[in-house]
N, C-alpha and C positions, 0 to 999 in steps of 0.2 A: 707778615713780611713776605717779599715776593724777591726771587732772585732772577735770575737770566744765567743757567750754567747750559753748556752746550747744547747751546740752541734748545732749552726748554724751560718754561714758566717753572718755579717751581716756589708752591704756597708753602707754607710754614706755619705752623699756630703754637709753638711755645708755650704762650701764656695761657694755651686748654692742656696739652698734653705735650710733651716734650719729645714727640716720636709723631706726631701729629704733621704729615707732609706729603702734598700732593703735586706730583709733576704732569705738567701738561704740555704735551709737543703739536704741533701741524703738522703730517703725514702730505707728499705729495704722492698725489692716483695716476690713474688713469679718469679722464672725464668719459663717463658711460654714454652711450649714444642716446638722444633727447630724441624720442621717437612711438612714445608713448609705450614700448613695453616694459616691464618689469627687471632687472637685470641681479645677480647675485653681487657679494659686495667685493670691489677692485681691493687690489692691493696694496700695501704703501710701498712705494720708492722711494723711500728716505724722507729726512726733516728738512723742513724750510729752513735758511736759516735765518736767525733773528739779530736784532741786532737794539739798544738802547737810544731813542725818540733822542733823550738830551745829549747824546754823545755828536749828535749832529744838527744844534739846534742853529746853527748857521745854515744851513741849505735845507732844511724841511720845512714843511709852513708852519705859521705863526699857533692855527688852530689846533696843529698835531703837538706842537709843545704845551699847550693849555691842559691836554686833554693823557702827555703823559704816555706812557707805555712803553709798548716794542712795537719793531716795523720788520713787515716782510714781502717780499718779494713775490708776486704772481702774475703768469702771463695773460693776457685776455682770453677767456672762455679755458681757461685752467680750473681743476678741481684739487681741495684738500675733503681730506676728515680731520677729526680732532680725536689724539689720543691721550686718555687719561690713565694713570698710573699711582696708586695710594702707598705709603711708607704700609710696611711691614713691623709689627710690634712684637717683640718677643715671639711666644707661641700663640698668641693671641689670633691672628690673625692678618689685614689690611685694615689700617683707619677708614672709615665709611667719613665721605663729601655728598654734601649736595651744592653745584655744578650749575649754575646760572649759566646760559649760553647764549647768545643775541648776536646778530646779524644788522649794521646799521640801528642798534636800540629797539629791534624787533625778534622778541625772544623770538629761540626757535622750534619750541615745543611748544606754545600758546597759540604763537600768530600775537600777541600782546604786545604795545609799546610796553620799553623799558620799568622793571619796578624794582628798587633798590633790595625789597625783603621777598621771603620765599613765600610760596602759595601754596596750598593743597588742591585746592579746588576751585581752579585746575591746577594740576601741578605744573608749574613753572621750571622746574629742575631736574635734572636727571643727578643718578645716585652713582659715584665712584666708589668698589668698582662694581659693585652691580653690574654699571655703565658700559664698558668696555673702552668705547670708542662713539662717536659720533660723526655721521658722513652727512648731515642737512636736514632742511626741514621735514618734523612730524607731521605730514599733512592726514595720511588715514591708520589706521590699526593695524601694525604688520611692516609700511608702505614712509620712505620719506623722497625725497628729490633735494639730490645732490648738491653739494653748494657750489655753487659756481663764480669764479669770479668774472667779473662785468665793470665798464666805467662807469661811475657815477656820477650822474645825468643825464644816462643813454635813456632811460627809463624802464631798465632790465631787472633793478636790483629788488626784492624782497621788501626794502624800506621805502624805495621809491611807489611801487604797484598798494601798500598798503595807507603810508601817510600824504605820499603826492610826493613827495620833499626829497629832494638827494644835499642830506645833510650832514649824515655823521660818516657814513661806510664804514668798514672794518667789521672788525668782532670784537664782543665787548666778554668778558670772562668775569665771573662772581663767585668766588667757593667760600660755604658754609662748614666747619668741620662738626662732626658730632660732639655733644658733649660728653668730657671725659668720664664722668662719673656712669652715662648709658654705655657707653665702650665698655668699660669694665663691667658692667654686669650681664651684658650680652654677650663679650666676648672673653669668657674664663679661658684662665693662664692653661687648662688641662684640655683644652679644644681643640688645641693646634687647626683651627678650620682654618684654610687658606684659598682663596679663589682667585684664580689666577687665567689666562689665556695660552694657545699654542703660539710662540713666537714665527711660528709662519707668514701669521698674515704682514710680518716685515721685511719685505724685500728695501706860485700863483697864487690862485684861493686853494683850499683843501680839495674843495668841491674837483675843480680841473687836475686834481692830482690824484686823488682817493679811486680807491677799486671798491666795490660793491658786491656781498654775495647775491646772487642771484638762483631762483629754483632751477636747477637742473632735471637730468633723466630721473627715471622712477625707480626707486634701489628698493630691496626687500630688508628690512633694517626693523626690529622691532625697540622701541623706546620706551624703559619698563617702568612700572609703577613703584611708587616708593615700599620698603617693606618693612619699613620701620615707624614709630607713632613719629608724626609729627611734631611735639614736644622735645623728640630726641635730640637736633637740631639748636648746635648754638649760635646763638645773634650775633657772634665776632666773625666778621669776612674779611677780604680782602680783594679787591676788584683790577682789572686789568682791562688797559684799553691797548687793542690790537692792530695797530696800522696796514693797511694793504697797497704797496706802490708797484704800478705795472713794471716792467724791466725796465723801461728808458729813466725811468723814474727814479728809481732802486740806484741803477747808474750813476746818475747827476747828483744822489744823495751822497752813496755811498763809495762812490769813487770805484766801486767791485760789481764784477760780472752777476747776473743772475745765475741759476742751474741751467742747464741745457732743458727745453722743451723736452714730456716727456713723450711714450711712444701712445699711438693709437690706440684706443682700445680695438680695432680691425689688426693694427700691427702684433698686441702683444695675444690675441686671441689667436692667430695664425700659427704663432708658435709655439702654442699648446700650454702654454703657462697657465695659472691654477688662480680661479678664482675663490671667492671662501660665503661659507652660509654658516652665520653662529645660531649657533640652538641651544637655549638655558628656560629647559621645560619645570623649572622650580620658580620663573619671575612671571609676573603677569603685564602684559603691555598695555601703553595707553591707547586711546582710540583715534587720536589725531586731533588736528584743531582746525574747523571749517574754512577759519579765516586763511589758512593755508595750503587746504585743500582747493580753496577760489583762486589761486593763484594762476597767474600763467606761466607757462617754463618759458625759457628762453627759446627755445623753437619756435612755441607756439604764437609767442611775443612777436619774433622778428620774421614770422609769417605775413603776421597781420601790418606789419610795420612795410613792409616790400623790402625784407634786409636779410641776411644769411648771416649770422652772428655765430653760429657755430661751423666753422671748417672741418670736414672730415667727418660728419657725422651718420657714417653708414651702422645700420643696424647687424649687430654679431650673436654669434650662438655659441656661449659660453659650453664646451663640454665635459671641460677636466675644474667639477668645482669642489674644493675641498671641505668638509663638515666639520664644524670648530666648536667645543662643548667644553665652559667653563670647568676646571679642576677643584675635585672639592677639599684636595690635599696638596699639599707642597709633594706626597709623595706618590700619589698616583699617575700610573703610567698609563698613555693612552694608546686607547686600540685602533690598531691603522688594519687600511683594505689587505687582505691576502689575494 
């Protein structure tokens, strides 16, 4: 089952465990400067908000009711991440997901068209909350580029550069919950293991309507290997298709403003504000997926194009960044600078 409560996805599985519950929100960033260096990871400024495809299947297209979901609002050359958040069982711990994630039906830890079931090899999924959060494509070890949004059929988007085709756009969501019987025996009532983050880092046709993620700057993001047997894993999902309409779109849909544009990343580096690097030296990351490391950013794209797709795109030198180290207790306290 899947709900839509303040502005965030939130999975459900009942019929494995009855505390079995994963929420998943869109974070709006800063879009990092697409300039070939490496940057530490932006902040979030709030959730997009979302809103139910059939609640306005008079003014949306015919193909976004087909196809179902929630829709949200993004400006051109705007970035999110995606943040996950797993229910909390007793002492037990968080319910452990694995966390399908695709971009126009091109996962975005593969580079892979669409596949309805998990993989190992390669891994197809990322693990909540291992997970933390997701900011774009895995293209190397360490290393993803930002998701960007773009219109689809500009030829910017991640689906377009890979299959030719600006077809679906959006992001499509797939959570697998563990099954119940390996919860419990992984995760004993006398554990109380809890892992957790610092809440800092919280601050027509389709085709002519649809936003497209597209590869962004290059963010230091590692995307971590599973650490559980792949058996663990039960075959009851529940899938989400995520609609992206630019603002005028949103508008005409929704009758309601988008958010305000957010600030620069040159704007919000100016005044000192804190950017963040998560470090969890107990997971091991994956290596990336070639097909995505082929990619071209959007820079580099609308170089070759004779086109400036990204406004404002001056390179900054992030200095106040803050270091984010998963909790291995609900009551551990963490050690800040003196």
């Amino acid at each position: 089952m899947i709900e839509l409560r303040r502005d965030s996805l939130v999975f459900s599985f009942p019929e494995v465990h009855p505390q079995a519950q994963l929420s998943v929100n869109f974070q709006r960033t800063l879009r990092i400067p697409d300039d070939g260096q490496e940057y530490p990871l932006p902040p979030g400024l709030g959730t997009f908000p979302l809103v139910h495809v059939d609640d306005f299947g008079k003014t949306v297209p015919s193909g976004w009711l087909e196809h179902g979901g929630v829709l949200l609002p993004m400006y051109q050359s705007e970035a999110l991440w995606i943040l996950f958040h797993s229910s909390y069982v007793d002492e037990r711990g968080q319910y452990p997901f694995a966390v399908q994630v695709a971009a126009g039906k091109i996962n975005a830890v593969t580079g892979e068209t669409w596949s309805a079931g998990l993989e190992r090899r390669p891994q197809n999924y990322v693990v909540a909350p291992q997970q933390p959060w997701l900011d774009g494509y895995c293209v190397r070890k360490g290393q993803i580029r930002q998701f960007v949004a773009m219109p689809l059929g500009a030829g910017y988007s991640a689906e377009e550069q890979i299959s030719g085709k600006a077809e679906y756009g959006g992001l499509q969501i797939s959570v697998f919950p563990m099954k119940a019987e390996e919860f419990k025996r992984r995760f004993p009532r006398w554990a109380k293991r809890r892992e957790s983050v610092d809440s800092c880092l919280m601050l027509s046709e389709a085709a002519d309507k649809s936003m497209g993620l597209a590869p962004g700057g290059l963010m230091k993001q590692e995307i971590f290997e599973d650490r559980f047997a792949f058996e663990d894993w039960d075959t009851t999902h529940s899938r989400c298709f995520v609609h992206i309409a630019n603002s005028l779109v949103w508008r005409s849909i929704t009758g309601a403003n988008p958010p305000t544009p957010p600030p620069t990343s040159k704007e919000y580096t100016k005044y000192g504000y804190p950017w963040f690097d998560y470090y969890d030296d107990d997971s091991v990351p994956l290596p990336g997926a070639d097909v995505l490391a082929q990619l071209q950013s959007v820079a580099e794209l609308g170089k070759k194009k004779g086109d400036v797709p990204l406004p404002e795109n001056e390179s900054v030198s992030p200095s106040n960044v803050k270091v984010i180290r998963p909790r291995k207790s609900k009551e551990q306290v963490r050690e800040g600078v003196f």
